[in-house]
ZALOMI-365013 format. One record per atom (N, C-alpha, C, O): x, y, z; residue in three letters. Coordinates in nm, 2 decimals. Example, Ala and Ser with C-alpha at 12.3 -4.5 7.8 and 13.67 -1.06 7.14 Angstrom:
<recs>
REC     xx     yy     zz type
REC   1.32  -0.57   0.78  ALA
REC   1.23  -0.45   0.78  ALA
REC   1.32  -0.33   0.78  ALA
REC   1.42  -0.33   0.85  ALA
REC   1.28  -0.22   0.71  SER
REC   1.37  -0.11   0.71  SER
REC   1.29   0.00   0.79  SER
REC   1.34   0.11   0.80  SER
</recs>
This chain:
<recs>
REC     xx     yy     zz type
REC   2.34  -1.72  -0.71  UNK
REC   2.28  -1.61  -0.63  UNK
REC   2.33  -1.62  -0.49  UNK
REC   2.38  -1.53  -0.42  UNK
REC   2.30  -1.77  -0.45  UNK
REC   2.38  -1.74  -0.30  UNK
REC   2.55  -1.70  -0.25  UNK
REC   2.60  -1.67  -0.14  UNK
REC   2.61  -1.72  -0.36  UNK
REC   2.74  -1.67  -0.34  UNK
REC   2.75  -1.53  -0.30  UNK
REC   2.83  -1.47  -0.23  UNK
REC   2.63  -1.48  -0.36  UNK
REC   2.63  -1.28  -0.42  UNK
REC   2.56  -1.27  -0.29  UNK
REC   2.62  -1.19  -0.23  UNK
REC   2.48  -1.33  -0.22  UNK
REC   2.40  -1.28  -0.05  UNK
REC   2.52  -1.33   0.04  UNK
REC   2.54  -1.28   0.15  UNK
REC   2.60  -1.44  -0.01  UNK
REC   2.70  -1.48   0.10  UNK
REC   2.82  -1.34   0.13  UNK
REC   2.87  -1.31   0.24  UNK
REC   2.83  -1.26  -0.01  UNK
REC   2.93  -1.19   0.03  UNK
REC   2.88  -1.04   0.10  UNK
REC   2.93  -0.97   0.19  UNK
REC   2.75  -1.05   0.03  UNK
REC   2.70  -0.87   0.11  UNK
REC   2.68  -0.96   0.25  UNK
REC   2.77  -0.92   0.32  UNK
REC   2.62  -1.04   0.31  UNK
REC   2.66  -1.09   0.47  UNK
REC   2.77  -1.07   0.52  UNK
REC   2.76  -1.03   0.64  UNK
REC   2.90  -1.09   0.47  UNK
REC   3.01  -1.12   0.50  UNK
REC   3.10  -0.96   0.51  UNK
REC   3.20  -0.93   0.58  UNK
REC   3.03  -0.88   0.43  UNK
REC   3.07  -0.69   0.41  UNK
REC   2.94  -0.65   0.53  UNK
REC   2.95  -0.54   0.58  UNK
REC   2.87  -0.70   0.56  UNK
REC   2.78  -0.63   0.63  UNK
REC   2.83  -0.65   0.78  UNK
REC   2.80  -0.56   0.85  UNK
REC   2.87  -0.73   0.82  UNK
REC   2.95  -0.80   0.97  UNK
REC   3.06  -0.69   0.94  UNK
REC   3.07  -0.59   1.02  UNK
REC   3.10  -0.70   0.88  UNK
REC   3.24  -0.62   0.87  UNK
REC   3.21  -0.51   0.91  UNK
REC   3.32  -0.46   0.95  UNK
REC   3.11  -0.44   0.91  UNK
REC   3.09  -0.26   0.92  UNK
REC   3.08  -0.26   1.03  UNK
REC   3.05  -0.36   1.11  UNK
REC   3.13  -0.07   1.06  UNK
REC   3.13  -0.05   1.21  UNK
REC   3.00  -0.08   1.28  UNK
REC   2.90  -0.07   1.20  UNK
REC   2.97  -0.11   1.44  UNK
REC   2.83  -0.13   1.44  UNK
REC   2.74  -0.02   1.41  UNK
REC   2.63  -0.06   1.35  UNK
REC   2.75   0.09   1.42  UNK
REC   2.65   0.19   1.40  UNK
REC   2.56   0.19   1.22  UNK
REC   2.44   0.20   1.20  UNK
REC   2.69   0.15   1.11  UNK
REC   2.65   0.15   1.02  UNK
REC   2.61  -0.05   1.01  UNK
REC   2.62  -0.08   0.89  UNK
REC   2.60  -0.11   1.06  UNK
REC   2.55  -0.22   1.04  UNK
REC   2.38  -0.23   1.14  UNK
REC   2.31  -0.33   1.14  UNK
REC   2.36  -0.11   1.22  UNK
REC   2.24  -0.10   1.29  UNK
REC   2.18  -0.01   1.13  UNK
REC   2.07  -0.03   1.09  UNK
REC   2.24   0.04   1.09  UNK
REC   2.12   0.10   0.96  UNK
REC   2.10   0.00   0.86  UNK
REC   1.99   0.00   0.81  UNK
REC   2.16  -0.07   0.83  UNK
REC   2.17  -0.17   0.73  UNK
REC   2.04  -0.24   0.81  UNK
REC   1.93  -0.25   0.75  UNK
REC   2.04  -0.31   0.96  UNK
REC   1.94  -0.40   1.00  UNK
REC   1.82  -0.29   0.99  UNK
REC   1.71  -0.33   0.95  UNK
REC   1.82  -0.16   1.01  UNK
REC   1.70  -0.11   1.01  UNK
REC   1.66  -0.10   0.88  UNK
REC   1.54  -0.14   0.85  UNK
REC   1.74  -0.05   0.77  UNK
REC   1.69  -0.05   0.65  UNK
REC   1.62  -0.19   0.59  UNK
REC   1.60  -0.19   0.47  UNK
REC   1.61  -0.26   0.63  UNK
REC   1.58  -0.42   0.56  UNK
REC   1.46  -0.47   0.65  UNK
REC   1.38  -0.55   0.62  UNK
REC   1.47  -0.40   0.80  UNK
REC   1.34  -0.42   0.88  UNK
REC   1.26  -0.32   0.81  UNK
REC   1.16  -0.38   0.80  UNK
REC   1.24  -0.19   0.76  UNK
REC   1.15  -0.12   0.74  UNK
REC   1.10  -0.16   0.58  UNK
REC   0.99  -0.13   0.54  UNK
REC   1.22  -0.24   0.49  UNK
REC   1.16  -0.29   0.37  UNK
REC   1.10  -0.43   0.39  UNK
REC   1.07  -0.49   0.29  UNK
REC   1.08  -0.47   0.49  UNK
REC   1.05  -0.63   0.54  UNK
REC   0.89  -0.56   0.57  UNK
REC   0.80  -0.62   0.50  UNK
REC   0.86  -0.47   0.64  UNK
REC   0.75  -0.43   0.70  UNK
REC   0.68  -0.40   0.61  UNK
REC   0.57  -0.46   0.62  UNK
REC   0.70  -0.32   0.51  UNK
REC   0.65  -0.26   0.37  UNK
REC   0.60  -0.38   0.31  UNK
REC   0.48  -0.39   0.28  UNK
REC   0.66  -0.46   0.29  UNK
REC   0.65  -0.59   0.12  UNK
REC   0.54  -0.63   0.26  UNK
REC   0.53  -0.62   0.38  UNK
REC   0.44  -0.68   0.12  UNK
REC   0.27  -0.78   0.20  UNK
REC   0.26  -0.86   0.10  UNK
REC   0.25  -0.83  -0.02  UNK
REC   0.27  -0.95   0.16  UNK
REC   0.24  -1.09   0.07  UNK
REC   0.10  -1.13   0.11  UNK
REC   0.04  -1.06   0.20  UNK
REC   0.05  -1.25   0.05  UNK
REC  -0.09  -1.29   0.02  UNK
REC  -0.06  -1.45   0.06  UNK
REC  -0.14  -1.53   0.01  UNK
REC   0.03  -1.49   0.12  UNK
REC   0.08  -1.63   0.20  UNK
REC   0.19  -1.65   0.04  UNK
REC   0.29  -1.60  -0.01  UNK
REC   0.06  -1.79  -0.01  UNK
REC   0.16  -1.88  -0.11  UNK
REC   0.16  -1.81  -0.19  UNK
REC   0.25  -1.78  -0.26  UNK
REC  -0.01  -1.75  -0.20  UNK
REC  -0.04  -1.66  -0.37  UNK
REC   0.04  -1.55  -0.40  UNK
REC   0.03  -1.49  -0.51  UNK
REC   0.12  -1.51  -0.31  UNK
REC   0.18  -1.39  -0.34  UNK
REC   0.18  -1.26  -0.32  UNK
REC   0.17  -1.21  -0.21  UNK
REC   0.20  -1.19  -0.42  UNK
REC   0.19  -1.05  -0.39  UNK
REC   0.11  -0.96  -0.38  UNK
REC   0.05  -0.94  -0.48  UNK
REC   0.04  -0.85  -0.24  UNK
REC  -0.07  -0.82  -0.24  UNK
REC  -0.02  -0.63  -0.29  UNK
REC   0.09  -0.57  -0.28  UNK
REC  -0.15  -0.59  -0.35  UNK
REC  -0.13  -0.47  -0.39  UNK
REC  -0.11  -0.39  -0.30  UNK
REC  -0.18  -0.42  -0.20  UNK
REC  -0.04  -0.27  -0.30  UNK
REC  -0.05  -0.20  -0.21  UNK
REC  -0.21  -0.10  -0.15  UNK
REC  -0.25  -0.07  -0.03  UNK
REC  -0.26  -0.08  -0.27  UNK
REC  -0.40  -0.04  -0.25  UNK
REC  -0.48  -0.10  -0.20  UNK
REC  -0.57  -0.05  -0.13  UNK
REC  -0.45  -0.25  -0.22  UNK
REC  -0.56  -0.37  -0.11  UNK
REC  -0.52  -0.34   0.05  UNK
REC  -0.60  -0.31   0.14  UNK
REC  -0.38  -0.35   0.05  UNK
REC  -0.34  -0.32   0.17  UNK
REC  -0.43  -0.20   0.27  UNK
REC  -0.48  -0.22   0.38  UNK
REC  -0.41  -0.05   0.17  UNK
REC  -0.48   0.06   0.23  UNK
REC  -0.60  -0.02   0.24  UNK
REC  -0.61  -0.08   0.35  UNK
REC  -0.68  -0.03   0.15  UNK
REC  -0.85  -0.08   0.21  UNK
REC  -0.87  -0.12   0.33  UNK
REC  -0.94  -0.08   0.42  UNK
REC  -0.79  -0.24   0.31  UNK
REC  -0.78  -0.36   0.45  UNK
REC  -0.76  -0.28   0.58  UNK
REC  -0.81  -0.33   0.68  UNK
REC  -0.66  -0.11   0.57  UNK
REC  -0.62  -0.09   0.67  UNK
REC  -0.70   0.02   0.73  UNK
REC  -0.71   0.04   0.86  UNK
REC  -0.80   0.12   0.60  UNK
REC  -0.86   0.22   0.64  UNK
REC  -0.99   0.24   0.60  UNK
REC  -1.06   0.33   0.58  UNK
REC  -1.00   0.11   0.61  UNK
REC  -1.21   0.10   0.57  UNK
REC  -1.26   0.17   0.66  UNK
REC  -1.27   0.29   0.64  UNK
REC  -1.28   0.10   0.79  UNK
REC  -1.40   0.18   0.84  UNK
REC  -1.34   0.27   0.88  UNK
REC  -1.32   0.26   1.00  UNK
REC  -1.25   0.41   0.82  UNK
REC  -1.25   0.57   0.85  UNK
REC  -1.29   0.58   0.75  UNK
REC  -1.32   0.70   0.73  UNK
REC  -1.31   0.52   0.66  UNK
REC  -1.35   0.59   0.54  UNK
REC  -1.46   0.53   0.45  UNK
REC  -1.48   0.56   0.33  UNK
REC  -1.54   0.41   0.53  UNK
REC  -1.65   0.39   0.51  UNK
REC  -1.78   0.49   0.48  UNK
REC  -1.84   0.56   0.56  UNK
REC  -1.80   0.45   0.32  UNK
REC  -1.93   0.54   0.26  UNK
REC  -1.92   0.67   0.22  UNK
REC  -1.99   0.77   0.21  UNK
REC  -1.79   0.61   0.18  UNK
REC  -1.67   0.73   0.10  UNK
REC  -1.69   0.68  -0.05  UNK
REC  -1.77   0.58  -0.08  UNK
REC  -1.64   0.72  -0.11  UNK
REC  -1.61   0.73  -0.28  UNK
REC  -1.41   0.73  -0.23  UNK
REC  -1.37   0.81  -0.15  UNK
REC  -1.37   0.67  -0.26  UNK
REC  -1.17   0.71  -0.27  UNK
REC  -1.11   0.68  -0.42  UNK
REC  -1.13   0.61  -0.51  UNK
REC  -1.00   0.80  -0.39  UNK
REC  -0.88   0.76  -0.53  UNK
REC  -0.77   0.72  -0.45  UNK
REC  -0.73   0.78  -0.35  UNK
REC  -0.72   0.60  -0.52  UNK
REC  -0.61   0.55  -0.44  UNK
REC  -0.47   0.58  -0.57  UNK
REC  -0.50   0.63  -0.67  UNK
REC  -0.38   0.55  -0.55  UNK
REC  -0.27   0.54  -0.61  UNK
REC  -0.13   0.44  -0.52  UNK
REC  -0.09   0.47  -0.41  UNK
REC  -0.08   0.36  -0.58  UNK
REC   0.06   0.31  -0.48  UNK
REC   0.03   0.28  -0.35  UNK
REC   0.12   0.25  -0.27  UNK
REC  -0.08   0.29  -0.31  UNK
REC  -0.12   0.26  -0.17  UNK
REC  -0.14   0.40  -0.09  UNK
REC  -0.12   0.42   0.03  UNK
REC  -0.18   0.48  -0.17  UNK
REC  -0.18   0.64  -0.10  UNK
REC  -0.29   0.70  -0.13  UNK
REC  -0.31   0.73  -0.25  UNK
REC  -0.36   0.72  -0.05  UNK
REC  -0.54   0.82  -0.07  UNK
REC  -0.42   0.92  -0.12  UNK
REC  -0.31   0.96  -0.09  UNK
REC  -0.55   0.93  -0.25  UNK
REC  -0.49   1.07  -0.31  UNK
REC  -0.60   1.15  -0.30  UNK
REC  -0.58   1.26  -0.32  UNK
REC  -0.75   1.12  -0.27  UNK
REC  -0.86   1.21  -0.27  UNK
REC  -0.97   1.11  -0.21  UNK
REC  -0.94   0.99  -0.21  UNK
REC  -1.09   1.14  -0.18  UNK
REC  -1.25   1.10  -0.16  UNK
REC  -1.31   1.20  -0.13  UNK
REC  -1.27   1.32  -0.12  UNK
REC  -1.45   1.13  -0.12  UNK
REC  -1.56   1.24  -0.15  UNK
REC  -1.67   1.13  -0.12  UNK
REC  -1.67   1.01  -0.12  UNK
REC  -1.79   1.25  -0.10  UNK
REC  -1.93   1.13  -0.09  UNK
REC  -1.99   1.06  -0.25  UNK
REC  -2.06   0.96  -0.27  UNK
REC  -1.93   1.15  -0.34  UNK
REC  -1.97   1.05  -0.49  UNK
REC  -1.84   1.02  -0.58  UNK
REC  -1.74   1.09  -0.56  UNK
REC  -1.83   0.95  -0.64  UNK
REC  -1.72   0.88  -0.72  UNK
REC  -1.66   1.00  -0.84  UNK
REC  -1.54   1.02  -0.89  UNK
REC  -1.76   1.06  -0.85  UNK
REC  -1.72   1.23  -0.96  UNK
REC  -1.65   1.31  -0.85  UNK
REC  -1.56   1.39  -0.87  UNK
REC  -1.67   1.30  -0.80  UNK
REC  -1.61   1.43  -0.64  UNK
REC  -1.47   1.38  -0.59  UNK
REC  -1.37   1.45  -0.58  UNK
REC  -1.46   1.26  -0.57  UNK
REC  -1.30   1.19  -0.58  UNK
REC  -1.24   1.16  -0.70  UNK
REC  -1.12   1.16  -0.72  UNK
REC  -1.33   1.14  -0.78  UNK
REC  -1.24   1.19  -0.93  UNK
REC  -1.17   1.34  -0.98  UNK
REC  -1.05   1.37  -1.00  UNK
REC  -1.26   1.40  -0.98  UNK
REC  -1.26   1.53  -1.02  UNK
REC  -1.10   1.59  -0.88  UNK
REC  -0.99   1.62  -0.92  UNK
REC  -1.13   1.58  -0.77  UNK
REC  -1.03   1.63  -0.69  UNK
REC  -0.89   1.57  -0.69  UNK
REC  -0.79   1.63  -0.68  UNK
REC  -0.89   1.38  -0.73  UNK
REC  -0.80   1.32  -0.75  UNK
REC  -0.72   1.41  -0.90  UNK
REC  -0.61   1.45  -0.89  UNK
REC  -0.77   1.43  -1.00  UNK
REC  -0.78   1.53  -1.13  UNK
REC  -0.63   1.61  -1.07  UNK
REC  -0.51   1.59  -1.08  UNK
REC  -0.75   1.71  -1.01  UNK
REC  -0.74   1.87  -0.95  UNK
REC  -0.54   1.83  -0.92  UNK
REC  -0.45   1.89  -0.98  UNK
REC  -0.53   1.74  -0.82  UNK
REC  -0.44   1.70  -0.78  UNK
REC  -0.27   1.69  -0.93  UNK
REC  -0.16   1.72  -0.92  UNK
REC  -0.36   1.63  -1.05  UNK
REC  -0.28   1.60  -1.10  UNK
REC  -0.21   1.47  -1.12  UNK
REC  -0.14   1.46  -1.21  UNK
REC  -0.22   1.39  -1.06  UNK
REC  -0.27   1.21  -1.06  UNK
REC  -0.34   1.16  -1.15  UNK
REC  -0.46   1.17  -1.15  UNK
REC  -0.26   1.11  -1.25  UNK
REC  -0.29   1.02  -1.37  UNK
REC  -0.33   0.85  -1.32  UNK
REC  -0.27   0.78  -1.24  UNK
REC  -0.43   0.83  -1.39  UNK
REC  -0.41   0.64  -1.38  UNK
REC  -0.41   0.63  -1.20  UNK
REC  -0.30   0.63  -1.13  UNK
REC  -0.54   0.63  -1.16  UNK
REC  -0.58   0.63  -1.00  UNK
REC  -0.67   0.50  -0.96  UNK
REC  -0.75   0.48  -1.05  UNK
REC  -0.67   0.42  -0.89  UNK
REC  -0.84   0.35  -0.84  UNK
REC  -0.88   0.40  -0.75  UNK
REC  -0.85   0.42  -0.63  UNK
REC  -1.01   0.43  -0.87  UNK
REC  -1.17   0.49  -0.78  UNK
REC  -1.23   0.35  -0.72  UNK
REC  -1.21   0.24  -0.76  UNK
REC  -1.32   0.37  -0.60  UNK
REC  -1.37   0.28  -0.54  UNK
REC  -1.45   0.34  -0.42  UNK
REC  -1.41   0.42  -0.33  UNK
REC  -1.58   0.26  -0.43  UNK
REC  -1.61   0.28  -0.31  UNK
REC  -1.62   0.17  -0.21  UNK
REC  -1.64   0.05  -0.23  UNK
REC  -1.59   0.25  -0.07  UNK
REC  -1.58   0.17   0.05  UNK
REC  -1.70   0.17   0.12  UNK
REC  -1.72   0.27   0.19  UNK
REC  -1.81   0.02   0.13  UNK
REC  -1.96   0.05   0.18  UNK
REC  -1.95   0.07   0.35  UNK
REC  -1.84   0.07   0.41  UNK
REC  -2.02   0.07   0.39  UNK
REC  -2.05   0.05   0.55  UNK
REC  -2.09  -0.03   0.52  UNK
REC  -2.14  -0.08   0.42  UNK
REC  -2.05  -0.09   0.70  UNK
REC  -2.14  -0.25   0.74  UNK
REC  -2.26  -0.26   0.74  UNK
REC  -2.31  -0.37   0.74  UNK
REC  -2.35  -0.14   0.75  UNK
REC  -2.51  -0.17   0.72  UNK
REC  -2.59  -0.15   0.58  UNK
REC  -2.71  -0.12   0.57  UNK
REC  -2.50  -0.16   0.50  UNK
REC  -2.49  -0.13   0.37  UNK
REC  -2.55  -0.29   0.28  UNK
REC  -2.47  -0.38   0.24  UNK
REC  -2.65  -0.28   0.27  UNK
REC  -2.68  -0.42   0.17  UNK
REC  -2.63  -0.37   0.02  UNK
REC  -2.66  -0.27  -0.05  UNK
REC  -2.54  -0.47  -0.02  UNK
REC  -2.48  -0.45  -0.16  UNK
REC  -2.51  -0.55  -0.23  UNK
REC  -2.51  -0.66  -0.19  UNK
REC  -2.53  -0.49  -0.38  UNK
REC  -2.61  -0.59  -0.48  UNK
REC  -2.55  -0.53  -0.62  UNK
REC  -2.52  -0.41  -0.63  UNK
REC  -2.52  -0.62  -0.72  UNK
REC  -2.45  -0.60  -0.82  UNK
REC  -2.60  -0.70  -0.95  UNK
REC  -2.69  -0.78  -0.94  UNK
REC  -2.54  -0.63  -1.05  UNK
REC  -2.59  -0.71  -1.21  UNK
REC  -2.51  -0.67  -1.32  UNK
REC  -2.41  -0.61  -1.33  UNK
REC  -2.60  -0.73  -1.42  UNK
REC  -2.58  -0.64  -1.58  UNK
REC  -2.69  -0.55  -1.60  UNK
REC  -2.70  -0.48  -1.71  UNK
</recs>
């Protein structure tokens, strides 16, 4: 494998500078995108949205997809149903609480 990155290094110097400034930008904008989780790895992109757009959308209902609001609403049927509407198969529904939101779970 390092032979195969030694040689695209070695084609990538070689290009005129203009097309070796897209080359660095293209690999800075896929560098920015990929989110790791440190050692553990790979974080989803959907965790990512949460992490990034809670509190706008705290005490929402959301459908997410690939890391993309595809819909919300104030109940989980209302972001379903519009997520639907949309045409979006295979979505996560979820809700996002507010901070003064005491949350409690069972069976």
């Amino acid at each position: 494998m390092q032979a195969g990155v030694d040689e695209i290094i070695e084609q990538v110097i070689s290009l005129k500078p203009d097309d070796r400034r897209k080359v660095i930008q293209a690999l800075q904008e896929a560098e920015s995108k990929t989110k790791t989780n440190g050692a553990k790895g790979f974080v989803h992109p959907n965790t990512v949205w949460i992490k990034e757009h809670h509190a706008e959308y705290a005490g929402k209902h959301i459908a997410l997809k690939g890391g993309e609001l595809i819909a919300f609403g104030d109940t989980i049927k209302e972001a379903d149903v519009k997520a639907k509407k949309k045409g979006v198969e295979k979505f996560l529904l979820t809700y996002l609480p507010r901070e003064d939101e005491e949350l409690w779970g069972g069976w």
